[in-house]
Backbone as numpy.savetxt, mean C-alpha at the origin, in Angstrom:
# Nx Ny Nz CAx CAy CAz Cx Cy Cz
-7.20 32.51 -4.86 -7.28 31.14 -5.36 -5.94 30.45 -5.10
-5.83 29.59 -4.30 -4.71 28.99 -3.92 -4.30 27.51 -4.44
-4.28 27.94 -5.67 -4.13 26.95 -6.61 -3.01 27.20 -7.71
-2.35 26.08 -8.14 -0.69 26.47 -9.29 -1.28 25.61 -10.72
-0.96 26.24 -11.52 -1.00 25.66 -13.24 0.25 25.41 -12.97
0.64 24.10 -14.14 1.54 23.90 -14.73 1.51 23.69 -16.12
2.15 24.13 -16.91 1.94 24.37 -18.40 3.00 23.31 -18.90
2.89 22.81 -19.27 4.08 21.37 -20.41 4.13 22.25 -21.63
5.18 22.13 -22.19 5.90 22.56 -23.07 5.39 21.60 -24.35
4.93 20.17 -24.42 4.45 19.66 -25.56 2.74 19.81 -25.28
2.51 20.56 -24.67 1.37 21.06 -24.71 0.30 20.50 -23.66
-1.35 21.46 -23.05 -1.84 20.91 -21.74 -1.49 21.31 -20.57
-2.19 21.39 -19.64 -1.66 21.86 -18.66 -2.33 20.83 -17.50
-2.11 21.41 -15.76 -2.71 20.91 -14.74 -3.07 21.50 -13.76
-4.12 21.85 -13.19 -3.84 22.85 -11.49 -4.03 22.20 -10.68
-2.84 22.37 -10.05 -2.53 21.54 -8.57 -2.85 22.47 -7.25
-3.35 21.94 -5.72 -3.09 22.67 -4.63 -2.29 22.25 -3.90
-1.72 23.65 -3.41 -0.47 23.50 -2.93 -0.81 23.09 -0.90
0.08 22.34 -0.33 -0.26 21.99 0.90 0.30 23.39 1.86
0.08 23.60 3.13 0.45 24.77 3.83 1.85 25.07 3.65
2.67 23.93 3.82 4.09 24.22 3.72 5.17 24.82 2.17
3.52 24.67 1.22 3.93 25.32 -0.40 5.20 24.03 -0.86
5.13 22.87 -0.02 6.41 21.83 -0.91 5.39 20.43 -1.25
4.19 20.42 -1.79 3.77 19.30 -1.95 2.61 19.41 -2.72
2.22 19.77 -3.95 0.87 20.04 -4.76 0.77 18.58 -5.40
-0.53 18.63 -5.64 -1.63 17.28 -5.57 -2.94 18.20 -6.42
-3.79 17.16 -7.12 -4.99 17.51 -7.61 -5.06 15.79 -8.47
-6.60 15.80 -8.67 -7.39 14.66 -8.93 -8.28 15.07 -10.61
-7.93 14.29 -11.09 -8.26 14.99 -12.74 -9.62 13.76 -12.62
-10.62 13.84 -12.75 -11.77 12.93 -13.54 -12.37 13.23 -14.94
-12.21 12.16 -15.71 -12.60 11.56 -17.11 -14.20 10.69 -17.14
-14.30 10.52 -18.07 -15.34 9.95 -18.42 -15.13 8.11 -18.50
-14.04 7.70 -18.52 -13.35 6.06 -18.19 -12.32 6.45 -17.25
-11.63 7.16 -16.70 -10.55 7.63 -15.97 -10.27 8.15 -15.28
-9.94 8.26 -14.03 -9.09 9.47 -13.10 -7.70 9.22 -12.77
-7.24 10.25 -12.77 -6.44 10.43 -12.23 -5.74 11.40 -11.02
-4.50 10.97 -10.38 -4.01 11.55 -8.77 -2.49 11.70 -9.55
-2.46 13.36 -9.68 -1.30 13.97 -9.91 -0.59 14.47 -8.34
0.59 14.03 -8.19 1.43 14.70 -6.70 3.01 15.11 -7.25
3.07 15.96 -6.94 4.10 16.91 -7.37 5.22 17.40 -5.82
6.36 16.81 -5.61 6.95 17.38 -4.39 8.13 18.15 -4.60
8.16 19.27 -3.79 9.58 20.09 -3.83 10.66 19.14 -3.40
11.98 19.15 -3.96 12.50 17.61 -3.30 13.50 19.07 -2.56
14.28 18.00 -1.13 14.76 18.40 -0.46 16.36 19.18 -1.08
16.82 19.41 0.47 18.65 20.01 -0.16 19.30 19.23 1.05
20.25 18.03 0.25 20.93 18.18 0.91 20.70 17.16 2.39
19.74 16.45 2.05 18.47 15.80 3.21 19.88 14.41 3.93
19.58 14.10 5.21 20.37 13.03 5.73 18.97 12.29 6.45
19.60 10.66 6.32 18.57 9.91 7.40 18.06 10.01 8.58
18.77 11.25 8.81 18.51 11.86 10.33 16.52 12.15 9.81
16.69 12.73 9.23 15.63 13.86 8.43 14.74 13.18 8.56
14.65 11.86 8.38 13.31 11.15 8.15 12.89 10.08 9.50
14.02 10.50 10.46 13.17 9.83 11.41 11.92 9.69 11.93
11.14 8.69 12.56 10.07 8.53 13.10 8.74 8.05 12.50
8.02 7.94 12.82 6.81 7.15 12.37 5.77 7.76 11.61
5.54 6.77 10.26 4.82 7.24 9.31 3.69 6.68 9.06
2.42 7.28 8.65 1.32 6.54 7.93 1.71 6.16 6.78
1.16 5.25 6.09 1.58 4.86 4.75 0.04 3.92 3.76
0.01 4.53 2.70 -1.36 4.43 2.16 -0.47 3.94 1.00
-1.02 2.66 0.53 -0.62 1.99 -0.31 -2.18 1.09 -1.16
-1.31 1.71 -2.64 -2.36 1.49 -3.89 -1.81 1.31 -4.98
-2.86 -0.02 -5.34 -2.61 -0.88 -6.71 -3.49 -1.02 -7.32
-2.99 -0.61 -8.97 -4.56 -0.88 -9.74 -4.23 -1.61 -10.93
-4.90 -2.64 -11.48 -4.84 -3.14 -12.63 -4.11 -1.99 -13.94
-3.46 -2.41 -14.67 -3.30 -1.37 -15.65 -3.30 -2.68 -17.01
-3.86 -3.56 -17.25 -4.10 -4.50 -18.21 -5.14 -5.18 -18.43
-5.96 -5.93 -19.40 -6.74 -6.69 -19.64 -6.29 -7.51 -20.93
-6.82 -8.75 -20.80 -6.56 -10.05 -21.09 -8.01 -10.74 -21.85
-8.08 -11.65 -22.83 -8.95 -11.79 -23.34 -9.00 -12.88 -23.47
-10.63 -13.80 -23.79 -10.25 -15.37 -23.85 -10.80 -15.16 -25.18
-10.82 -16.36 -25.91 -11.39 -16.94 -27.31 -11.35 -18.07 -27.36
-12.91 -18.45 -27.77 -12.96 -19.92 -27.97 -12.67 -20.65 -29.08
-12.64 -21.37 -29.48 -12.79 -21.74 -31.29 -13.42 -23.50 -31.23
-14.67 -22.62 -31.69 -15.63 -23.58 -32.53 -15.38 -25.08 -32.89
-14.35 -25.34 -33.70 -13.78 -26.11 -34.43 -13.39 -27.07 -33.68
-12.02 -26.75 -33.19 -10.88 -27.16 -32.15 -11.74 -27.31 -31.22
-12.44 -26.57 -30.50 -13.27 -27.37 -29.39 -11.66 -26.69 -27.77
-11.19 -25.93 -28.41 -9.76 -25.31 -27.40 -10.37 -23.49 -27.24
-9.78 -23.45 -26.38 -9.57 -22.10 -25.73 -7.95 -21.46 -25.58
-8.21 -20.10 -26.21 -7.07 -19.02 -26.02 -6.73 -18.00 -25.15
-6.27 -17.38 -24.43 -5.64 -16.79 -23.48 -5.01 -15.57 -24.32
-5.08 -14.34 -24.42 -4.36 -13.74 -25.16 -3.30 -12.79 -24.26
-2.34 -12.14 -24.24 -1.11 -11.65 -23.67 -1.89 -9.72 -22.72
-2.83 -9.50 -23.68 -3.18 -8.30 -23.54 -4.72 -7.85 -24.48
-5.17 -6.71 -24.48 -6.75 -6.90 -25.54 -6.48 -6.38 -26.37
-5.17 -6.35 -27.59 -4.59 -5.62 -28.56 -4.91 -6.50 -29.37
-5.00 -7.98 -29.08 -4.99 -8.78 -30.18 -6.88 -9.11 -30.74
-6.81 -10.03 -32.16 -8.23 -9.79 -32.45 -8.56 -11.43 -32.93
-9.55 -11.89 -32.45 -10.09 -13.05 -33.00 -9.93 -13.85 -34.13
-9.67 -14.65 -34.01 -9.09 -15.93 -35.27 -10.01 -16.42 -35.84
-9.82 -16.92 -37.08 -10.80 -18.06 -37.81 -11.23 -18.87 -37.05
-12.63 -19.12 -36.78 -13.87 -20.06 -36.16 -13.39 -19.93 -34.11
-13.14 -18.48 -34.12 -12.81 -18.25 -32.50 -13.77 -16.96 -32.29
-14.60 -17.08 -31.03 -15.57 -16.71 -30.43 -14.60 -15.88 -29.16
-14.58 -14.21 -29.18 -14.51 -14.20 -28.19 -15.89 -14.48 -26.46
-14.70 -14.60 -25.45 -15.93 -15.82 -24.23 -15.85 -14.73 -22.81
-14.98 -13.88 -23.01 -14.01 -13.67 -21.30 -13.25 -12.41 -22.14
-13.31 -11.25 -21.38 -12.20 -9.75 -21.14 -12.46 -9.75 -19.34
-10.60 -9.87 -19.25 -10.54 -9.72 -17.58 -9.69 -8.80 -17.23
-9.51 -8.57 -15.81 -8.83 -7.42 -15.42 -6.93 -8.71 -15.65
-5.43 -8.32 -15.47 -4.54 -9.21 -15.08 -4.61 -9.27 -13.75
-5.14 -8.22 -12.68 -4.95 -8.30 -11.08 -5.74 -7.28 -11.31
-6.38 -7.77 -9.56 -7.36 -7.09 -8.46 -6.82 -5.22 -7.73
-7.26 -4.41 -8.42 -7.44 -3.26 -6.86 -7.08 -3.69 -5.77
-5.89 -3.15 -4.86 -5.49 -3.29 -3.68 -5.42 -1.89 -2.76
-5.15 -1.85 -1.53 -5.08 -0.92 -0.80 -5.10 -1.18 0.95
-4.19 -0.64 0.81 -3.70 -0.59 3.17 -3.14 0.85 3.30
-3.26 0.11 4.00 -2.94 1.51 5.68 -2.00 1.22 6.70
-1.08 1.40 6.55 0.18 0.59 7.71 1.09 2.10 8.32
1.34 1.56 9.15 2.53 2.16 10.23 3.55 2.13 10.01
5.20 2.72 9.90 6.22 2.46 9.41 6.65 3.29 10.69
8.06 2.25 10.86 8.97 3.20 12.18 10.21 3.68 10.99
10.95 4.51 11.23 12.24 4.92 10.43 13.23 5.39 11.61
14.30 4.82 11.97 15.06 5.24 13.11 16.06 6.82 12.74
17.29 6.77 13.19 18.25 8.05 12.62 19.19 7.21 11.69
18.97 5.67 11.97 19.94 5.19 10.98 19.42 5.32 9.49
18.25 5.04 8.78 17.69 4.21 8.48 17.12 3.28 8.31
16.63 2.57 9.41 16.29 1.00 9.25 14.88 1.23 9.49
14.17 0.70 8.60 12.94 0.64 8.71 12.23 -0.56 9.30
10.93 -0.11 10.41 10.48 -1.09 10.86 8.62 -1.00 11.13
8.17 -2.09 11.18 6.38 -2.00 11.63 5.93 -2.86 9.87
5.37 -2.10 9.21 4.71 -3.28 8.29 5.70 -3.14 6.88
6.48 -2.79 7.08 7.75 -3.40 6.21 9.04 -3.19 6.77
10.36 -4.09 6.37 10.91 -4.23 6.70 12.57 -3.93 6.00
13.61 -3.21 6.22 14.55 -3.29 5.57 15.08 -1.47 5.64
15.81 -1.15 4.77 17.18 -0.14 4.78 16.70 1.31 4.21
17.24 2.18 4.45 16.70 3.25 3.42 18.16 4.10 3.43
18.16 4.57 1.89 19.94 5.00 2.04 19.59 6.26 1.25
20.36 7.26 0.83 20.36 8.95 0.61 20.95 8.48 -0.98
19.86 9.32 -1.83 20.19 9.00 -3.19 19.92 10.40 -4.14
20.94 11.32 -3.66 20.54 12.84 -3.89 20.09 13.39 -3.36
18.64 13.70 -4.12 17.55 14.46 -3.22 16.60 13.33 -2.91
16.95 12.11 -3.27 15.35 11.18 -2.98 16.26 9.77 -1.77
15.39 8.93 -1.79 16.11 7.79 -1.13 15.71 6.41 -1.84
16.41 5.28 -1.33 16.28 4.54 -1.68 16.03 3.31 -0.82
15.35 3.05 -0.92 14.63 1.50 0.49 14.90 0.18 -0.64
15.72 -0.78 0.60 15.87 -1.90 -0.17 15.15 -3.16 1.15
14.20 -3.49 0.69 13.57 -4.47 1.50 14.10 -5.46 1.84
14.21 -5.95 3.33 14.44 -6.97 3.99 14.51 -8.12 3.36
13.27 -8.32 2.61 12.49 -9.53 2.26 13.46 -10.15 0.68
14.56 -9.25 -0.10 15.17 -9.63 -1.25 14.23 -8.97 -2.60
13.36 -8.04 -1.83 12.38 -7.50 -3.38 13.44 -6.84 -3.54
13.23 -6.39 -5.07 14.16 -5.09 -5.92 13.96 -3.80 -4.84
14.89 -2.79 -5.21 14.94 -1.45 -4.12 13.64 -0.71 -5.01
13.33 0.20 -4.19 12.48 1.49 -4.52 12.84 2.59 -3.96
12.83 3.56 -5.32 13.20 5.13 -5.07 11.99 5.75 -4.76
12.09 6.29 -3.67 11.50 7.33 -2.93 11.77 8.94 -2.77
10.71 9.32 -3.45 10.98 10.93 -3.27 10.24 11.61 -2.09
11.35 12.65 -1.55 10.53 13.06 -0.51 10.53 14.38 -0.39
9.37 15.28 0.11 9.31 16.35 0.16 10.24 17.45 0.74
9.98 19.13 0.42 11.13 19.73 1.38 11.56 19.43 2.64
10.37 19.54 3.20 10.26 19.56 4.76 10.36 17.96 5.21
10.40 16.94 4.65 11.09 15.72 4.64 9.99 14.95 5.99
8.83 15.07 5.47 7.32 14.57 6.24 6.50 14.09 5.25
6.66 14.20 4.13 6.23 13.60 3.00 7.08 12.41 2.11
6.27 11.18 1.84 7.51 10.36 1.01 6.40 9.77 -0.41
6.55 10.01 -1.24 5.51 9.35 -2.39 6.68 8.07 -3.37
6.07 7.86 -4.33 6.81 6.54 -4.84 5.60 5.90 -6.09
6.08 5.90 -7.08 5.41 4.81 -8.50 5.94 3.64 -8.46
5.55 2.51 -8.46 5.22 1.51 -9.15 5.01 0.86 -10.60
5.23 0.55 -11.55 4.69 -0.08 -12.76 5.12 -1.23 -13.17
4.51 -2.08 -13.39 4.67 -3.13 -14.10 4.07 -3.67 -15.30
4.23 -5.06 -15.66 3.59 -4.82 -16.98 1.93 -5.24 -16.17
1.49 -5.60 -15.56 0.27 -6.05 -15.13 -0.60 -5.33 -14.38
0.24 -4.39 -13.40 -0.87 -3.02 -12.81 0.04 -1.90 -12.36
-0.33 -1.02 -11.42 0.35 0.45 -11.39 0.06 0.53 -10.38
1.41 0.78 -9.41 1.47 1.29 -7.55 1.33 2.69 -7.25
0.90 3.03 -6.30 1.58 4.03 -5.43 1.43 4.16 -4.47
2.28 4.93 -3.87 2.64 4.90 -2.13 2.80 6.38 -1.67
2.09 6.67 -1.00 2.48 7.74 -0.13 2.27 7.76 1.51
3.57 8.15 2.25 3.85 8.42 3.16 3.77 9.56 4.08
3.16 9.94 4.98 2.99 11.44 6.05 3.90 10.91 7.38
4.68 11.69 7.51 5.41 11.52 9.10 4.48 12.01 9.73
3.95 11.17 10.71 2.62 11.70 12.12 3.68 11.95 13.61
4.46 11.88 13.46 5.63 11.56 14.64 7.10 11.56 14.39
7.44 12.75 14.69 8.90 12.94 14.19 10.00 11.88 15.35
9.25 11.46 16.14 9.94 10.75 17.36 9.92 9.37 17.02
10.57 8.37 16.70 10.63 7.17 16.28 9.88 6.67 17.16
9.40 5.36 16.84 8.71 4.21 17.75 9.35 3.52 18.69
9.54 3.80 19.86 10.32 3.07 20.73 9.93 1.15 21.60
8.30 0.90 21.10 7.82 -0.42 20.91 7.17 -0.59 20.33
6.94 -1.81 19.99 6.17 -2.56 18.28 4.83 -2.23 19.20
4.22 -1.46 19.95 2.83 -1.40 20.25 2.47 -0.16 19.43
3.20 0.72 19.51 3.64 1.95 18.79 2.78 1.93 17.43
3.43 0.34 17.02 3.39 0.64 15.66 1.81 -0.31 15.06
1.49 -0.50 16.06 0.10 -1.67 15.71 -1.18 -0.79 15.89
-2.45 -0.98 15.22 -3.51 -0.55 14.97 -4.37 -1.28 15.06
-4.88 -2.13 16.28 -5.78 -2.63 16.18 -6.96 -2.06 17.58
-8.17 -3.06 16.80 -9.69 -1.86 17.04 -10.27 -3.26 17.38
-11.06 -3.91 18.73 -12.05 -5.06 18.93 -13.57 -4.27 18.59
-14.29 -4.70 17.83 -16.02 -4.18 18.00 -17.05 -5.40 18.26
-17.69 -5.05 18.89 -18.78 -6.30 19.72 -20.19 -6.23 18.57
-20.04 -7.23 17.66 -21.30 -7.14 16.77 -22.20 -7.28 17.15
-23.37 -7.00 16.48 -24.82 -7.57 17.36 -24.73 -8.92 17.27
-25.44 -9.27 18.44 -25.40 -11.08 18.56 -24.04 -11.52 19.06
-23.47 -10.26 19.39 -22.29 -11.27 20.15 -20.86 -10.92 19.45
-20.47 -11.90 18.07 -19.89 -11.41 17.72 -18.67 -10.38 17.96
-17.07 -11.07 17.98 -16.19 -9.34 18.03 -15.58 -9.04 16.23
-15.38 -8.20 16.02 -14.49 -8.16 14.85 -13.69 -7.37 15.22
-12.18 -7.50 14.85 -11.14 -7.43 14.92 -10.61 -7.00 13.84
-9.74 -5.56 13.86 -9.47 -5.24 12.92 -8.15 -4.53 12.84
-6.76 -4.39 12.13 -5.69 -4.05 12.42 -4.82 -3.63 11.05
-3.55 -3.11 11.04 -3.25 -2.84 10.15 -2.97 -3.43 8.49
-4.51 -3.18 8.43 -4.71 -4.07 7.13 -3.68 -4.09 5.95
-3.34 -5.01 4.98 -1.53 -5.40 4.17 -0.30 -5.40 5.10
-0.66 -5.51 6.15 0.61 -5.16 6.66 1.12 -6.57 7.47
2.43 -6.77 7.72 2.76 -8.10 7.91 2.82 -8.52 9.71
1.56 -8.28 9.78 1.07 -8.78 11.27 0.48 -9.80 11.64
0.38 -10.49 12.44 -0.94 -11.46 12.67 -1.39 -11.31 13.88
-3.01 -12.16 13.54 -3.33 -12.01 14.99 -3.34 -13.58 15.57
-3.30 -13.25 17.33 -3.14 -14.53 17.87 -4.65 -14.17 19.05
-4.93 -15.28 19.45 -5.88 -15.48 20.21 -6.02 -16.14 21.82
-6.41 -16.16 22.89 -5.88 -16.70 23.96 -7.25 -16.83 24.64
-8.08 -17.60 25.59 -8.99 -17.48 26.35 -8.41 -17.03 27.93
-7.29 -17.18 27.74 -6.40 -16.40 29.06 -5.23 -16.09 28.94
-4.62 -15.35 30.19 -3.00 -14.44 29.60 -2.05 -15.46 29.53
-2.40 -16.51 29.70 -0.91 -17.53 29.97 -0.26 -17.43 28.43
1.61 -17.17 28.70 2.02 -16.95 28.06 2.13 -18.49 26.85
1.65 -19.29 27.12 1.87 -21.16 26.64 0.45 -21.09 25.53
-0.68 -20.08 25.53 -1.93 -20.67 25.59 -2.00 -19.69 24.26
-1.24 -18.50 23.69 -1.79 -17.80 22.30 -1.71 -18.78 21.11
-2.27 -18.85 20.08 -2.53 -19.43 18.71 -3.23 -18.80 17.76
-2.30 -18.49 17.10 -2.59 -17.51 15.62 -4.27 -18.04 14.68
-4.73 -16.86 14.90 -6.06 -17.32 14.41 -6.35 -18.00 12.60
-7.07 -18.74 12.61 -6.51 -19.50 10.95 -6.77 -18.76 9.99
-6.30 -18.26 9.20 -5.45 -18.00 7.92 -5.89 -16.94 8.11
-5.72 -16.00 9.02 -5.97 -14.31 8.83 -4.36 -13.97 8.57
-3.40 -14.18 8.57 -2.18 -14.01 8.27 -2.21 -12.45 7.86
-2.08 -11.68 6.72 -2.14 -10.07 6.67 -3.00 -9.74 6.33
-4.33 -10.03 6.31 -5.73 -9.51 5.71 -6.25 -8.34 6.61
-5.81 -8.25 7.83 -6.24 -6.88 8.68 -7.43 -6.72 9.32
-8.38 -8.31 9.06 -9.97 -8.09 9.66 -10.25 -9.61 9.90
-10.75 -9.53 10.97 -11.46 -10.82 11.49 -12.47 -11.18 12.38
-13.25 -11.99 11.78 -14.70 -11.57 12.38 -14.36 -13.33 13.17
-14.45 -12.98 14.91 -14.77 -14.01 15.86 -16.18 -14.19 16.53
-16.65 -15.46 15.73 -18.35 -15.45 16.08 -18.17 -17.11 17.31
-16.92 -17.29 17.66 -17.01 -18.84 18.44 -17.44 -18.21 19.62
-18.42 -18.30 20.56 -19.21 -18.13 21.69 -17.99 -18.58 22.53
-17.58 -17.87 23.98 -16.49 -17.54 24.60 -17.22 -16.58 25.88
-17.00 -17.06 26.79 -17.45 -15.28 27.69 -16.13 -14.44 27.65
-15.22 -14.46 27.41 -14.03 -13.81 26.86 -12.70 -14.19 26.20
-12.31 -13.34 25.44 -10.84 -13.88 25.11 -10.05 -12.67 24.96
-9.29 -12.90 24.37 -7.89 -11.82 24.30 -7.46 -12.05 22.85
-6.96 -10.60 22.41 -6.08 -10.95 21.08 -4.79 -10.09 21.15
-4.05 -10.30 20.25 -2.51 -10.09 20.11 -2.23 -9.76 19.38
-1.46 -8.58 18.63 -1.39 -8.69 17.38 0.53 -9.12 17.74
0.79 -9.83 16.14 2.83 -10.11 16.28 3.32 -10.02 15.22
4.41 -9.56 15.18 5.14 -9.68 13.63 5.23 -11.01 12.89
4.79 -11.48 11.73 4.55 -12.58 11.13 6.48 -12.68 11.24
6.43 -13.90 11.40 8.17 -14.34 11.74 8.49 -14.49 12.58
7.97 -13.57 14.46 8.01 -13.86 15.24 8.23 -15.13 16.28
C-alpha cells in the first residue's frame, strides 16, 4: 500500500500518496458539503534559481470561501446587503437573496522561468530564493507570493486567501530547458464546427490575445473583440479563410 498517514498531535489524521520521487504527497478528502485537496511537499536544500529553470504547466484555482445575504424590510420599503451569513434578520426584514462573494475560477497556462529568475508566458515578473521556498513578485505591482517547491525542484504549489475566496496554484516543470520563443509558450488549438464554424482556443486566464487576419500582411491583424484573456472563441463570420495569432496583451 503505497500510501503515508499523518497523525496531528491535536488530534485526526490524513493518508496521502506519495508521487515516484517520494517528495510530493497529495490526497482528496470528500464530505458530505465539502472536499478537500491536501498537498504536502518535501521542500528543497539549499535550492538556487538555477534549479527552477524552464517551462512549467500551471493550474490555477479559485473558489468562493464566503456568502452574503440580502434582506428586505417590509416597512422601509429598503433593502440590506449583509457583510457575510453570520448575521440574522431585523424587525419587519424578509430575508430575499444568499449569494456566493465570487465565481469558481480556473486556467491552464504556460510559464517560462530563465537561470535568472525572470518569469515569462502568462505571467509576468521576478522570482527570488527565500530559504527553502521562493518568492515571485509580479510585474504587474500585485503583492509578492511565496512559493513552495518540491525536493527535486519540478514541483511549485502556493495558497491564496482572502477574505472573499481561496487560491491555489500548482506548478509541474514539463521542460527543464527554458523557452527560447513566445511560440514555446502559447497553446492554441483551431476546430472546424459543424456548419462551418472555427473555435479557437488557447491558454485560457492567461494574458494573451487573439488577433485575426484574412491574409499574412503584416498591416492587416486586429485583435478579435473582447476575447482579451478568456482563452475561447467561437468564429462563425463566413470567410473561405483566415488566420489567427495569438500576442502578449501589451504588445
Amino acid at each position: 500500500d503505497r500510501t503515508v498517514t499523518l497523525n496531528f498531535t491535536e488530534g485526526g489524521s490524513v493518508t496521502l500518496a506519495p508521487n515516484a520521487g517520494a517528495n510530493v504527497l497529495a490526497s482528496v478528502e470528500v464530505e458530505s458539503d465539502s472536499r478537500r485537496l491536501n498537498v504536502v511537499v518535501k521542500a528543497p536544500t539549499a535550492p538556487s534559481l538555477a534549479d527552477f529553470a524552464g517551462v512549467w504547466r500551471g493550474q490555477f484555482l479559485r473558489y468562493p470561501a464566503r456568502l452574503r445575504e440580502t434582506y428586505y424590510n417590509s416597512v422601509t420599503m429598503t433593502s440590506r446587503t449583509t457583510a457575510d451569513s453570520s448575521e440574522f434578520a431585523g424587525p419587519d426584514e424578509d430575508l430575499v437573496d444568499v449569494f456566493l462573494t465570487s465565481q469558481a475560477e480556473s486556467s491552464n497556462d504556460l510559464l517560462n522561468i530563465d537561470a535568472m529568475g525572470n518569469v515569462s508566458g502568462a505571467s509576468q515578473g521576478t522570482l527570488s530564493i527565500a530559504g527553502s521556498a521562493l518568492t515571485f513578485t509580479p510585474s504587474s505591482g500585485n503583492p509578492p507570493v511565496t512559493v513552495y517547491p518540491n525536493a527535486a525542484t519540478d514541483v511549485l504549489i502556493t495558497g491564496e486567501v482572502s477574505a472573499d475566496d481561496l487560491g491555489m496554484i500548482n506548478l509541474v516543470k514539463v521542460s527543464a530547458t527554458p523557452a527560447e520563443t513566445f511560440d514555446e509558450l502559447v497553446d492554441l488549438k483551431v476546430t472546424i464546427l459543424p456548419g462551418g464554424a472555427a473555435q479557437i482556443t488557447w491558454n485560457e486566464g492567461s494574458n494573451f490575445r487573439l488577433v485575426k487576419s484574412t491574409t499574412l500582411d503584416g498591416e492587416s491583424w486586429t485583435e478579435v473583440g473582447g476575447t482579451g484573456d478568456s482563452g475561447s472563441y467561437e468564429d462563425s463570420e463566413p470567410v473561405s479563410s483566415a488566420f489567427y495569432r495569438i500576442e502578449a496583451l501589451g504588445d
